[in-house]
MARDOVEX-596864 format. One line per 4 residues: their letters; for each residue x, y, z of C-alpha. Coordinates in Angstrom, 1 decimal, always signed. Each point is the difference from the previous one (the first is absolute). Layout:
<atoms>
a	X Y Z ~ ...
</atoms>
This chain:
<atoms>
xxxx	-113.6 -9.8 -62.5 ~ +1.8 -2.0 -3.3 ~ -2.3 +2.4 -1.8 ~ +1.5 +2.8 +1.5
xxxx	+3.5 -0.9 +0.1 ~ +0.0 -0.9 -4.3 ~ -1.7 +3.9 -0.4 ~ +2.9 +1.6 +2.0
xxxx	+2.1 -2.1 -1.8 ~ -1.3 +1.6 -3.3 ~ +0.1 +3.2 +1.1 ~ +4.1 -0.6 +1.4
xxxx	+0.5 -1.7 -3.9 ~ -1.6 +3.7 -1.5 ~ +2.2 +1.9 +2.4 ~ +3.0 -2.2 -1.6
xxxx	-1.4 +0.2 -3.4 ~ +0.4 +4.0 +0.0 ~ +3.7 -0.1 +2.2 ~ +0.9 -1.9 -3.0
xxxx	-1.1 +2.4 -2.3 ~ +1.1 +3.3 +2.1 ~ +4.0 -1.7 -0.4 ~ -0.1 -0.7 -3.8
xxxx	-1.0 +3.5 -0.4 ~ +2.5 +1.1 +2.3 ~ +2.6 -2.0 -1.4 ~ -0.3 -0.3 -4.0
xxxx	-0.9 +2.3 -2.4 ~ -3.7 -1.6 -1.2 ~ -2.2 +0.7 -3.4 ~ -2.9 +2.2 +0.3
xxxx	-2.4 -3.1 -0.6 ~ +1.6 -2.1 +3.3 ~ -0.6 +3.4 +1.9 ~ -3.8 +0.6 -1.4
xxxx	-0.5 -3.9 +1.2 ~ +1.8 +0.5 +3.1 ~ -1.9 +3.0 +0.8 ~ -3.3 -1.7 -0.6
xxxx	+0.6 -3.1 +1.9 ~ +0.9 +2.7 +2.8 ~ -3.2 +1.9 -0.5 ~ -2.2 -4.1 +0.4
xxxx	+2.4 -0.7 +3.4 ~ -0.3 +3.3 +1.2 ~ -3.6 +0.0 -0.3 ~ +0.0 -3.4 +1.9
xxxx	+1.9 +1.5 +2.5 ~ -2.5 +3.0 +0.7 ~ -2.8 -2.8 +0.4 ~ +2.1 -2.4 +1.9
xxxx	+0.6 +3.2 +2.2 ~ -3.5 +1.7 +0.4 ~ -2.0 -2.9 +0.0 ~ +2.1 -1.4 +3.4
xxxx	-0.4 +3.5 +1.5 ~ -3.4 +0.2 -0.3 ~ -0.5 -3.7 +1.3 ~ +2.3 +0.6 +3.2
xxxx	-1.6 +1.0 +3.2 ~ +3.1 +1.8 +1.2 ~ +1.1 +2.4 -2.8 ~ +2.8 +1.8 +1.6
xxxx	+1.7 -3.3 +0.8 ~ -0.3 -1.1 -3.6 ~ +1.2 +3.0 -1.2 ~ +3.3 -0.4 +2.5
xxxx	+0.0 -3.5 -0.6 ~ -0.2 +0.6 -3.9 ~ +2.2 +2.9 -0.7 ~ +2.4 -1.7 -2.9
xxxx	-3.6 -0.7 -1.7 ~ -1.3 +3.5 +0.2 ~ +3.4 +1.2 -1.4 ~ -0.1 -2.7 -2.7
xxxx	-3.3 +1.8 -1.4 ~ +1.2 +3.4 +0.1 ~ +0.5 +0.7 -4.0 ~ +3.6 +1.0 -1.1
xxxx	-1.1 +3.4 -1.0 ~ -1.2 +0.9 +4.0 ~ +3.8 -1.1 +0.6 ~ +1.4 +2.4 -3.2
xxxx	-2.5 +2.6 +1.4 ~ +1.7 +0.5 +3.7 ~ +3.4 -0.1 -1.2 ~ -0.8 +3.1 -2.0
xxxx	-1.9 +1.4 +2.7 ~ +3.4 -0.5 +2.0 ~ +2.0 +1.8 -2.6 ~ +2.2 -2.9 -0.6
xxxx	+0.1 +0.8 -3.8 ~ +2.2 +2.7 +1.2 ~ +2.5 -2.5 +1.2 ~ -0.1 -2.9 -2.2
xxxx	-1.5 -0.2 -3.8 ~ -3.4 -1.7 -0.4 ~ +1.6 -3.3 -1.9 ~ +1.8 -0.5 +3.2
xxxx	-3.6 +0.8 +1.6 ~ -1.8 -2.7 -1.2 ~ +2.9 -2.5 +0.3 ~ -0.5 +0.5 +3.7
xxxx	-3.8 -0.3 +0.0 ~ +0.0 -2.9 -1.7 ~ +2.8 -1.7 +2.6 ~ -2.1 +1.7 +3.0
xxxx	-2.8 -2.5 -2.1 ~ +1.9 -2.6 -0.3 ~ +1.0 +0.0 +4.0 ~ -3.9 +0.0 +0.7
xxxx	-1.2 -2.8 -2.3 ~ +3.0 -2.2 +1.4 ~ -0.8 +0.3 +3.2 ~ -3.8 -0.2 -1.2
xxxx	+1.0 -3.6 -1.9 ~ +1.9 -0.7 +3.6 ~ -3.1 +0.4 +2.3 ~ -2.7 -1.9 -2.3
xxxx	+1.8 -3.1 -0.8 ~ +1.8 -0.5 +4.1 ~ -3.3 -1.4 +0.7 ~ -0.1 -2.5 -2.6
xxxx	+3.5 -1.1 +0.1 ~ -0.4 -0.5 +3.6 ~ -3.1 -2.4 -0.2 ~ +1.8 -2.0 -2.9
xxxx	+3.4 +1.2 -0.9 ~ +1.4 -2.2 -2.9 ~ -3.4 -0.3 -2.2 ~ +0.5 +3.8 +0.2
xxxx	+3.6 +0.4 -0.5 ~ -0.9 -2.2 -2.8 ~ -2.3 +2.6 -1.8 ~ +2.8 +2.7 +0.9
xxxx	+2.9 -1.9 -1.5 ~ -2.0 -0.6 -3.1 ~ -0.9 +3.6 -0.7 ~ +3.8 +1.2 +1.0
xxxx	+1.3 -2.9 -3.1 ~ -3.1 +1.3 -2.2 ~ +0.5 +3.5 +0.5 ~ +4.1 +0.0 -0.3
xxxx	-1.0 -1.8 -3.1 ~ -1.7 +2.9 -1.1 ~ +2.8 +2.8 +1.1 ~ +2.7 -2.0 -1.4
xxxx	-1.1 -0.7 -3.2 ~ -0.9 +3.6 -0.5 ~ +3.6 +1.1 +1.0 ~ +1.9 -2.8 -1.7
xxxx	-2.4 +0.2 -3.1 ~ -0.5 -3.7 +0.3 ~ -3.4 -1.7 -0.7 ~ -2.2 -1.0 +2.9
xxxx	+0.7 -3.5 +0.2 ~ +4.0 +0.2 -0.3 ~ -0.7 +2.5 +2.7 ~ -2.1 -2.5 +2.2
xxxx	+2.0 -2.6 -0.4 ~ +3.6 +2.1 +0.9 ~ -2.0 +0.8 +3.0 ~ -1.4 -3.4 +1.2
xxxx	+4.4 -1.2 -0.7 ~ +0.9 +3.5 +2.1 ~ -2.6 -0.5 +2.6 ~ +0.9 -4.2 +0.7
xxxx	+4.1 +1.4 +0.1 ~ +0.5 -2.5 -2.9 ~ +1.4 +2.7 -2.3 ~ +0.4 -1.7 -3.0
xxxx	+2.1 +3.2 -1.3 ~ -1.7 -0.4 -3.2 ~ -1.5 +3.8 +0.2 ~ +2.0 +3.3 +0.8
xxxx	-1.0 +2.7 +1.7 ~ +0.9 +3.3 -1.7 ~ -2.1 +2.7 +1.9 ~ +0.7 +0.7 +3.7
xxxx	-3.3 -0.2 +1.2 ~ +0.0 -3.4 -1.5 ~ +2.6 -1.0 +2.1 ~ -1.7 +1.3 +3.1
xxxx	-2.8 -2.0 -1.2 ~ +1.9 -3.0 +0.3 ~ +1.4 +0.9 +3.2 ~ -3.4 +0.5 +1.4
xxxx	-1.2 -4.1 -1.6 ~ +3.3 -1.4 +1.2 ~ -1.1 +1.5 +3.8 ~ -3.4 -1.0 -0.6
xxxx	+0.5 -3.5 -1.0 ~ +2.6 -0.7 +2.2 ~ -2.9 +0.8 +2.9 ~ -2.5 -1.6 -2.0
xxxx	+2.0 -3.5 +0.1 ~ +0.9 +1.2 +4.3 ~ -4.3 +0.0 +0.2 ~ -0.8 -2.7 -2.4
xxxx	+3.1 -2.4 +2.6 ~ -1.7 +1.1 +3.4 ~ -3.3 -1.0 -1.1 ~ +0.0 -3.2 -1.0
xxxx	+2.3 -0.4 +3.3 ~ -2.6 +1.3 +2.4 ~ -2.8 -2.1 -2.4 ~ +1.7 -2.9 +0.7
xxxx	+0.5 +0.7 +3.4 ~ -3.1 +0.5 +0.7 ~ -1.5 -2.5 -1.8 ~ +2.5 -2.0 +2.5
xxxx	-1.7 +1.4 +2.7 ~ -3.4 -0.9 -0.7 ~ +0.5 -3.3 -1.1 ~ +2.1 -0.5 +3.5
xxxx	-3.1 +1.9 +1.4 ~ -2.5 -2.1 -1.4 ~ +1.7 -3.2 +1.1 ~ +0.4 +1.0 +3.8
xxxx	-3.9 +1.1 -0.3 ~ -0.6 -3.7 -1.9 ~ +1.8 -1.4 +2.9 ~ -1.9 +2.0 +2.8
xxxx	-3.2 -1.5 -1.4 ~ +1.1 -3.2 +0.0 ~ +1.0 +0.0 +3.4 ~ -3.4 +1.3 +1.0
xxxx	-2.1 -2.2 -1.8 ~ +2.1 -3.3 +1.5 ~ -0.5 +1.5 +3.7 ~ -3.9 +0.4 -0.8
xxxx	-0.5 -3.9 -1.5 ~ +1.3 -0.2 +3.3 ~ -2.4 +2.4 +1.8 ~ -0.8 -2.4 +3.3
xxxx	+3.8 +0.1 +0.7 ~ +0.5 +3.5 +0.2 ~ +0.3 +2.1 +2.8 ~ -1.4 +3.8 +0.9
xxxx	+3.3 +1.1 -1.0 ~ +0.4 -2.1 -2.9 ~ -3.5 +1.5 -1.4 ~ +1.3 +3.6 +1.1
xxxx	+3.1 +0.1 -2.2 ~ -2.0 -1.5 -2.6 ~ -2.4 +2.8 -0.1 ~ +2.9 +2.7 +0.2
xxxx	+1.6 -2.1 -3.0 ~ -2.9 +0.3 -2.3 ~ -0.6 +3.9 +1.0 ~ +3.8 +0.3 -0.4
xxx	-0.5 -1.4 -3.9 ~ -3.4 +1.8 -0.8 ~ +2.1 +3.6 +0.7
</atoms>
């Protein structure tokens, strides 16, 4: 079952990985090395995908429920050229020009590996939410980090530290923003951290909580015990009734 859960988490992580990607080439102009590397770190999750896919389909016993069940995964393998391919076929070249084409393609994308990211982590998140909100937080800080200091033209580390300062709302105000997909940036760690610190304040409420409980739990179980071993040093007293309640006691504790 963990086994399971940490794969799909993988796979949501890839899904992210690329959504990531999809929106810096959507939104900045990137060199033609950034778009080789992107394009063949797509090519490696892709081809992950297309096994991740298959090899499920062919392990299921009911294949037309996997396919309905599985529908944003088979359209998270279908290649961007299939996509490029109908929209000619529908003559929507006529209407709009094939820049504009492939800006849509690559949002219909995007939509689909969000939703992807969405379905394989809800799993996870549900069994343990804050190790895995965690790991999320971490790659939003890392990978703003990365966006930022290529649109502010800062080095890495002034970049990861801004965005640790942004993301905790200290906001030293030692770095500006000059780019406005900067700022949404750090509209988007502001939001982000602001939940982070509403997750990280609910757990260790409902940890101590709980850990209240049990202890008050394992007291009133202590005390059970107790109460059962005194009345059997004192078996010869007892009556039926007496040994009846004892017995539903100890099935009571054993549940």
């Amino acid at each position: 079952m963990r086994k399971r859960v940490i794969y799909e988490l993988f796979i949501g992580l890839l899904a992210l990985m690329i959504s990531i990607m999809l929106v810096l080439e959507l939104m900045i102009v990137l060199p033609k090395e950034v778009l080789l590397s992107f394009y063949y770190i797509d090519l490696i999750v892709w081809i992950i995908f297309v096994i991740d896919y298959f090899g499920k389909f062919l392990l299921s016993k009911y294949k037309t429920t996997f396919v309905l069940e599985n529908i944003i995964d088979f359209f998270s393998i279908i290649p961007m050229k299939t996509y490029l391919i109908v929209f000619r076929l529908l003559d929507f070249a006529i209407l709009i020009n094939s820049s504009q084409i492939i800006k849509i393609v690559l949002i219909l994308r995007l939509v689909v590996l969000i939703l992807k990211f969405k379905n394989k982590i809800k799993e996870a998140v549900r069994i343990n939410r804050f190790n895995y909100v965690l790991i999320l937080t971490t790659l939003v800080i890392v990978i703003s980090a990365v966006v930022i200091s290529l649109l502010e033209k800062m080095s890495f580390g002034d970049a990861l530290w801004w965005c640790f300062v942004t993301f905790t709302t200290v906001g030293y105000g030692d770095v500006l923003l000059t780019t406005s997909l900067g700022r949404v940036v750090a509209v988007i760690l502001m939001v982000v951290g602001i939940g982070f610190i509403g997750i990280t304040t609910s757990t260790i409420a409902m940890k101590i909580i709980n850990g209240e409980r049990r202890k008050i739990k394992n007291n009133f179980k202590r005390e059970l015990i107790e109460t059962v071993k005194y009345k059997l040093d004192n078996f010869d007293d007892l009556s039926e009734g007496d040994i009846d309640d004892i017995y539903k006691t100890l099935k009571a504790l054993k549940k």
